[in-house]
PAMARSE-427107 format. One record per residue (C-alpha): residue in three letters; x, y, z. Coordinates in Angstrom, 2 decimals, always signed. Each point is the difference from the previous one (the first is absolute). Layout:
N
  rest       c1       c2       c3
   Ala        X        Y        Z
...
% end
This chain:
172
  rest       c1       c2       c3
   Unk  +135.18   +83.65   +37.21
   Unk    -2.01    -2.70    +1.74
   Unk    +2.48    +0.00    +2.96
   Unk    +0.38    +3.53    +0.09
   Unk    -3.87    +0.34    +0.83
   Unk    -0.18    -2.39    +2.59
   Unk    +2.75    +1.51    +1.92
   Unk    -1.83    +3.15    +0.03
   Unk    -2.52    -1.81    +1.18
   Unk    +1.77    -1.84    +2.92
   Unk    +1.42    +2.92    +1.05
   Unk    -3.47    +2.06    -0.04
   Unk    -1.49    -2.99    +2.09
   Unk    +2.95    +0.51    +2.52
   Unk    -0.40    +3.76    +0.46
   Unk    -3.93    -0.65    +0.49
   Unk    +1.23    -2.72    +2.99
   Unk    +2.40    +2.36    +1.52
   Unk    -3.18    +2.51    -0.03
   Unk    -2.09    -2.44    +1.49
   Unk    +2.23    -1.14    +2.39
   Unk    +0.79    +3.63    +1.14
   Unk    -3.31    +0.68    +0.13
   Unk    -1.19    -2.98    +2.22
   Unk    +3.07    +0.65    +2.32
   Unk    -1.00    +3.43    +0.36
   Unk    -3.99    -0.72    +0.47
   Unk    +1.20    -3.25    +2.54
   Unk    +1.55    +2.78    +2.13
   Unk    -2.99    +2.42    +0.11
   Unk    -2.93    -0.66    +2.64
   Unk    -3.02    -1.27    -0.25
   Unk    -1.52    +0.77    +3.02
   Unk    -2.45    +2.43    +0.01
   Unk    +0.99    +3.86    +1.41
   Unk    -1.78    +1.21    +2.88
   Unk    -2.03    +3.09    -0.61
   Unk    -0.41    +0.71    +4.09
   Unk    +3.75    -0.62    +1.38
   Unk    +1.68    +1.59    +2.94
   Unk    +3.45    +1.95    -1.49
   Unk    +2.78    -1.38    +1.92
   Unk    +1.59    +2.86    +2.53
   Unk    +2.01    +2.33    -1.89
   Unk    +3.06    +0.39    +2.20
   Unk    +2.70    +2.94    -0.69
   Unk    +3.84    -0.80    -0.83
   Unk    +0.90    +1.49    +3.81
   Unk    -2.90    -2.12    +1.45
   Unk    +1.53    -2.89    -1.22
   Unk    +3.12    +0.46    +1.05
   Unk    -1.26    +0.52    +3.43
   Unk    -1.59    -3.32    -0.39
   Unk    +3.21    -1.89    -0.75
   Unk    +1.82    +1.90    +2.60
   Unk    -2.27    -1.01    +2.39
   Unk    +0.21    -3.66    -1.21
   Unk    +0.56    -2.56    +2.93
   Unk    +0.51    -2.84    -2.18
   Unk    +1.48    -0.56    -3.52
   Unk    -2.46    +1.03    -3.35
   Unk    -0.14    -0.53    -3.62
   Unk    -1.34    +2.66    -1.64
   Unk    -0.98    -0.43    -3.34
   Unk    -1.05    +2.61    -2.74
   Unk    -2.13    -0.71    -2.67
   Unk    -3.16    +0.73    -2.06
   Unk    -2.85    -1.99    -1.31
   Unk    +0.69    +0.83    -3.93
   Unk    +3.46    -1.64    +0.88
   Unk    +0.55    -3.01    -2.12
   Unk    +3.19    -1.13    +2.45
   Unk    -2.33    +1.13    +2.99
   Unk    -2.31    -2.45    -1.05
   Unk    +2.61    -2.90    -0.21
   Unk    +1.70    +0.43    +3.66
   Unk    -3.25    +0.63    +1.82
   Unk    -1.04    -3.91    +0.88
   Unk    +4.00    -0.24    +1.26
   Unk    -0.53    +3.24    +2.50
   Unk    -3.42    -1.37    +1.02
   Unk    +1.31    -3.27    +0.97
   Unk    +3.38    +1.87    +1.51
   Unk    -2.23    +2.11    +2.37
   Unk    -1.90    -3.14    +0.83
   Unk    +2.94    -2.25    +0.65
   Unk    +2.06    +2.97    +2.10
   Unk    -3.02    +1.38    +2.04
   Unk    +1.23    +1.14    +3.19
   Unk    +3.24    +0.01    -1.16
   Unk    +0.44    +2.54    -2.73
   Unk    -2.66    +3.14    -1.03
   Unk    -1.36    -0.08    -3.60
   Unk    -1.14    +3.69    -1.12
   Unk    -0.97    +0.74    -3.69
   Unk    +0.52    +2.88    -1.89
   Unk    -2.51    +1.00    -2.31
   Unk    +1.33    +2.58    -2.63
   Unk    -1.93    +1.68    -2.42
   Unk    -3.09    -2.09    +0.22
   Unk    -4.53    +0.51    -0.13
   Unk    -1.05    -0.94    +3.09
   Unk    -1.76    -2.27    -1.61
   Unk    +2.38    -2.09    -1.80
   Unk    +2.44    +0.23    +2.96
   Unk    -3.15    -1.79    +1.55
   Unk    -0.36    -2.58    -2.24
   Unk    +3.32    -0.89    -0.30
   Unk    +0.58    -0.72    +3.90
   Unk    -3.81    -2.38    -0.15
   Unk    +1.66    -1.54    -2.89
   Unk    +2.96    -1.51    +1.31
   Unk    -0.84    -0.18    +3.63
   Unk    +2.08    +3.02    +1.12
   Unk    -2.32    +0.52    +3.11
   Unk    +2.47    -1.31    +2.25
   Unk    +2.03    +2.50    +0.05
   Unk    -0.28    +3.92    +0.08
   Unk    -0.31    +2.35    -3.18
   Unk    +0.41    +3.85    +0.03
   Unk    -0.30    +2.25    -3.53
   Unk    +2.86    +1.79    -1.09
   Unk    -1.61    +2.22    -3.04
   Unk    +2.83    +2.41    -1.11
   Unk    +3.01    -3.18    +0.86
   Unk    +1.58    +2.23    +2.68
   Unk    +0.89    -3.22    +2.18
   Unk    +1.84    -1.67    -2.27
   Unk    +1.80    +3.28    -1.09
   Unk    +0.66    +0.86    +3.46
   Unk    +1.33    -3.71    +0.76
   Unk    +2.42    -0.12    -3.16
   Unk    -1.68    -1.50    -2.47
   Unk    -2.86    +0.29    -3.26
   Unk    -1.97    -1.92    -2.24
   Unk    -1.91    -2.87    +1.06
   Unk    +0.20    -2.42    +1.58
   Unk    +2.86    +0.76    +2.66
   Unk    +0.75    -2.38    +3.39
   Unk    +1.15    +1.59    +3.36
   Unk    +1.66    -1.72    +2.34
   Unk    -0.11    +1.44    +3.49
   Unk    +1.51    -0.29    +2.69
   Unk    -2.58    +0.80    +3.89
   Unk    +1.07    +3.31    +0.37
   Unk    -0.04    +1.15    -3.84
   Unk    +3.03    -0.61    -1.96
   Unk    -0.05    -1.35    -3.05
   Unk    +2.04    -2.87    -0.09
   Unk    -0.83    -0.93    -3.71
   Unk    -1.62    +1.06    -3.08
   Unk    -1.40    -1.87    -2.79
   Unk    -0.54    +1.38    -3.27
   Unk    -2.73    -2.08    -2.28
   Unk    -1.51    -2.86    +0.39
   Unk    +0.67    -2.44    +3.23
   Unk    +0.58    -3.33    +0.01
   Unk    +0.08    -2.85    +3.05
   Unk    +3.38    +0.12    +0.30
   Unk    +0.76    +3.52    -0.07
   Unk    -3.28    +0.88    +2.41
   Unk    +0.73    -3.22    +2.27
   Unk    +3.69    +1.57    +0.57
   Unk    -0.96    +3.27    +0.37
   Unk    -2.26    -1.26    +2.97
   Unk    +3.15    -2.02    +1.03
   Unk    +2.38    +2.57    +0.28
   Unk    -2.88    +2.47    +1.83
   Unk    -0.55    -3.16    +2.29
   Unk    +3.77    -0.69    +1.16
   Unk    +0.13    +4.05    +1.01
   Unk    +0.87    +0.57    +3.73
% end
C-alpha cells in the first residue's frame, strides 16, 4: 500500500512539472515589452495592390506572412531580421501582417528589430489566399518580376530561408 501511494505521488509531481514547464514555455514566448497606446497602423494594402507590388519587383523578395499572436512567428523573426540585414541590396524583405491590432503588430516589429525592412497589414488574409497559401506563418520566395518561385509553409529555419535566398539569387 506504501508503494502504491508514492507512485501516485510521483506521478502527481510529474504532471505538476509538465504544467509548469508548459506554462513557462508558453509565458518565455510572450512579450514583455510594453504596448504602445499612440502607434502608427502599418499601411493596409489590398490583395491586387500587392500583386502589383511584386509584379513590379526589380529585384528578388521574401515575403513573409505572419501575426504577432503567432507562437512560430515569434521564433523565425530574429532569422528574417538578420536575413534582410545580411541580403540588403540584394533581396527585398516585405512582411505580411494578417489579422493583427495595430498595436500589437507594432510591438512586435520594436521587439525584434523588424524596422529594417517594410511591413504592410493584411486584416481579412487576402494576400496569402490570393498567393496560395493560409495560416501563419507562410515564406514567399520571389522572383524581380513576381513569380513565386517557392513557398514555405510554417516555421523557417537557416537552411531552408538561406536556400530560398540562394535559389532567388542564382535567377537570370
Amino acid at each position: 500500500m506504501k508503494l502504491v501511494g508514492s507512485l501516485f505521488l510521483c506521478q502527481t509531481a510529474r504532471v505538476k512539472n509538465r504544467l509548469l514547464v508548459g506554462l513557462i514555455l508558453v509565458l518565455s514566448a510572450c512579450s514583455t515589452q510594453a504596448i504602445p497606446d499612440d502607434v502608427d497602423p502599418l499601411p493596409v494594402i489590398t490583395a491586387a495592390e500587392f500583386q502589383q507590388r511584386l509584379d513590379g519587383s526589380t529585384r528578388p523578395m521574401v515575403v513573409n506572412v505572419w501575426a504577432s499572436w503567432c507562437l512560430p512567428c515569434r521564433a523565425e523573426a530574429p532569422l528574417l531580421r538578420e536575413a534582410a540585414l545580411h541580403y540588403e541590396g540584394q533581396v527585398t524583405f516585405i512582411g505580411v501582417d494578417v489579422q493583427d491590432r495595430p498595436a500589437q503588430a507594432a510591438a512586435f516589429i520594436a521587439e525584434f528589430g523588424l524596422d529594417t525592412f517594410d511591413h504592410v497589414a493584411d486584416p481579412d488574409r487576402a494576400i496569402p489566399a490570393r498567393l496560395g497559401g493560409s495560416g501563419v506563418p507562410i515564406t514567399y520566395f520571389v522572383a524581380s518580376g513576381g513569380e513565386i518561385v517557392a513557398t514555405h509553409l510554417g516555421i523557417i529555419d537557416e537552411r531552408s530561408l538561406v536556400s530560398g535566398i540562394d535559389a532567388l539569387l542564382a535567377l537570370p
